[in-house]
N, C-alpha and C positions, 0 to 999 in steps of 0.2 A: 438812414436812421429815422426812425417815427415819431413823430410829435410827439409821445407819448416816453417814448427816451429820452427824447432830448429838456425835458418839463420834470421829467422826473416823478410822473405824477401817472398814477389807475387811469385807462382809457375810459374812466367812465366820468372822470374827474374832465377830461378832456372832452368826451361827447356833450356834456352841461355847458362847457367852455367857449366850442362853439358853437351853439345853440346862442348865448346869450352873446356872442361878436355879431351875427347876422344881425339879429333884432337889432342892437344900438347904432350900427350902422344903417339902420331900415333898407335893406334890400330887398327886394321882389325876389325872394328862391324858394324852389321848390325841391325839398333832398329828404332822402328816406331817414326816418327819427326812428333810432335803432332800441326796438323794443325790449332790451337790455337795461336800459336805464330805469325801468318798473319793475321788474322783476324782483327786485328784493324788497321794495317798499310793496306789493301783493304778496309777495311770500311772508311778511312780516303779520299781515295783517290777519293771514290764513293760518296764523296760531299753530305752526310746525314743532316750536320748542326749538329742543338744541338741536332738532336736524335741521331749522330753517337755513343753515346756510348749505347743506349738503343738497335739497332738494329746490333751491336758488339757483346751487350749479348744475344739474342736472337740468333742470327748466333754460337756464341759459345755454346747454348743449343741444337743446331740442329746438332750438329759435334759431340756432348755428347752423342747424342742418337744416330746417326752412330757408333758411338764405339761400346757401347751397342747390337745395332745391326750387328755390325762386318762388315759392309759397308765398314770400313775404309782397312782393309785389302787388302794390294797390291794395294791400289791405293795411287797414289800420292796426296801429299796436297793441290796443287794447284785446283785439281778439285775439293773436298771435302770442299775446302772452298768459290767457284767459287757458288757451288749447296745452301752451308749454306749462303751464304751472299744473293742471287736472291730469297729464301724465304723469309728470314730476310724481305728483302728489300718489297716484297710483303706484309708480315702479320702487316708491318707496314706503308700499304698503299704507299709506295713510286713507280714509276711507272719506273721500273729498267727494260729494255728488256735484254735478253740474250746477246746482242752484246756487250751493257755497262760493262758490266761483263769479257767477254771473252777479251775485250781490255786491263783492269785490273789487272787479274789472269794469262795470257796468257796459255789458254790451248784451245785446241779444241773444236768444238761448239758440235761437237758427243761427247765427253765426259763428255759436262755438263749437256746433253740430259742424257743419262746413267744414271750420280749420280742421276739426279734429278727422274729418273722413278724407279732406287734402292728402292728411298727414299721414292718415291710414292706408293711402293708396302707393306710400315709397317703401320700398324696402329696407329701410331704416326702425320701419314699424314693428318688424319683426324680432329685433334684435332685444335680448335682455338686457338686464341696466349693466352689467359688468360688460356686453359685448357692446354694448352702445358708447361706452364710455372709453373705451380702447380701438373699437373698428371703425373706421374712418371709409363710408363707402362710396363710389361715384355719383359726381350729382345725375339729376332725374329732370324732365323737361319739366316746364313751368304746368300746374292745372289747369289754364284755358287752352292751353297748345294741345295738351291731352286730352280736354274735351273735345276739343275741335277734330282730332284727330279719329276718336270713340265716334262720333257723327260721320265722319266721310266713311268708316268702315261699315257703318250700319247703313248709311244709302249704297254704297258699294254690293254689299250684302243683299239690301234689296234688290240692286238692279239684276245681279245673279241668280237670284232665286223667283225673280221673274223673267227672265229669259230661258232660266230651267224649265221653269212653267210651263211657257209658251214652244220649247222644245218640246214638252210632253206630248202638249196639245195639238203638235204640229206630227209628232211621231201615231199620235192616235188615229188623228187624218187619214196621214196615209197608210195606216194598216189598214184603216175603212172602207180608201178607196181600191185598194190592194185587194181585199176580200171580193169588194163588189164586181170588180174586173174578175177576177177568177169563177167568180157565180157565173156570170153573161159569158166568159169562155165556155163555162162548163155548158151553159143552154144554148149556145150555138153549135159546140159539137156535137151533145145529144140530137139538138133539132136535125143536124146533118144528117147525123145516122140513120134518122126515123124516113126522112126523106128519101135515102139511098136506098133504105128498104121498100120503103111504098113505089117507088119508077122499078126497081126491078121486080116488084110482086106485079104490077101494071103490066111490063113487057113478058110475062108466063102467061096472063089472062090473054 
């Protein structure tokens, strides 16, 4: 059973709860502070009306599926909930530009570029808000593992497309020297001929 059962109490009541045991205890931790806990205090503030809690929960399904997708790693919450809240805000038609956002969350406008093209790069991206909110799809490797990945493809790619290169240049060679041989075959037999004619024109004189 889960803290959160047994307390009786919102997981989010419980994320606050121990947030503030670490601290009074003063311990040295370092643990991921689930960007759930802002989401509705930024959704609040981004003047939704009565969908702000519909488009809170669809912001908190988009931060779900970052987990999932390991997005969340190493980055701070305030971006992660900057990128969830400007879909949100979109998939529920509200007409939210980047700067509304950035005013709100306070982070930088290249960081919510980032999250948001992370997030553009899962196939979760694709999904509309009814199929997002019912399909549940397999997680997707973390985006340095994928960058890292996109990099050895592209030196891989290079090394192949320089050693096709240097196949070409090695096939051109030898056509080259292929021809040149066939030339000096060709004036060695001619020259033979010319010869075999001249000794036998020599032996009638």
């Amino acid at each position: 059973m889960s803290r959160s059962s047994k307390l009786v109490r919102s997981s989010l009541i419980c994320s606050f709860t121990k947030k503030k045991e670490y601290k009074l205890i003063n311990i040295f931790y370092l643990f991921f502070l689930d960007p759930c806990l802002y989401i509705e205090k930024f959704a609040r503030k981004l003047e939704f009306g009565k969908e702000t809690k519909a488009v809170a929960r669809t912001a908190t399904r988009i931060l779900q599926r970052m987990n999932k997708d390991s997005i969340h790693i190493g980055r701070r919450p305030s971006g992660l909930c900057g990128a969830a809240l400007l879909i949100a805000a979109r998939l529920h038609e509200f007409n939210r530009s980047p700067a509304d956002i950035i005013k709100i969350v306070k982070v930088h406008e290249s960081t919510l570029r980032k999250r948001l093209m992370e997030f553009g790069d899962t196939p979760s991206s694709a999904l509309t808000l009814d199929e997002f909110e019912t399909v549940d799809l397999e997680e997707e490797d973390p985006p340095a593992f994928k960058a890292a990945r996109k990099k050895d493809r592209e030196r891989l790619q290079g090394v192949l497309n320089s050693l096709i290169a240097k196949s070409a240049k090695a096939d051109l060679v030898r056509e080259s020297v292929t021809n040149c041989c066939r030339q000096k075959d060709y004036r060695i037999d001619a020259g033979s001929d010319i010869s075999c004619d001249v000794g036998r024109m020599s032996t009638e004189i």
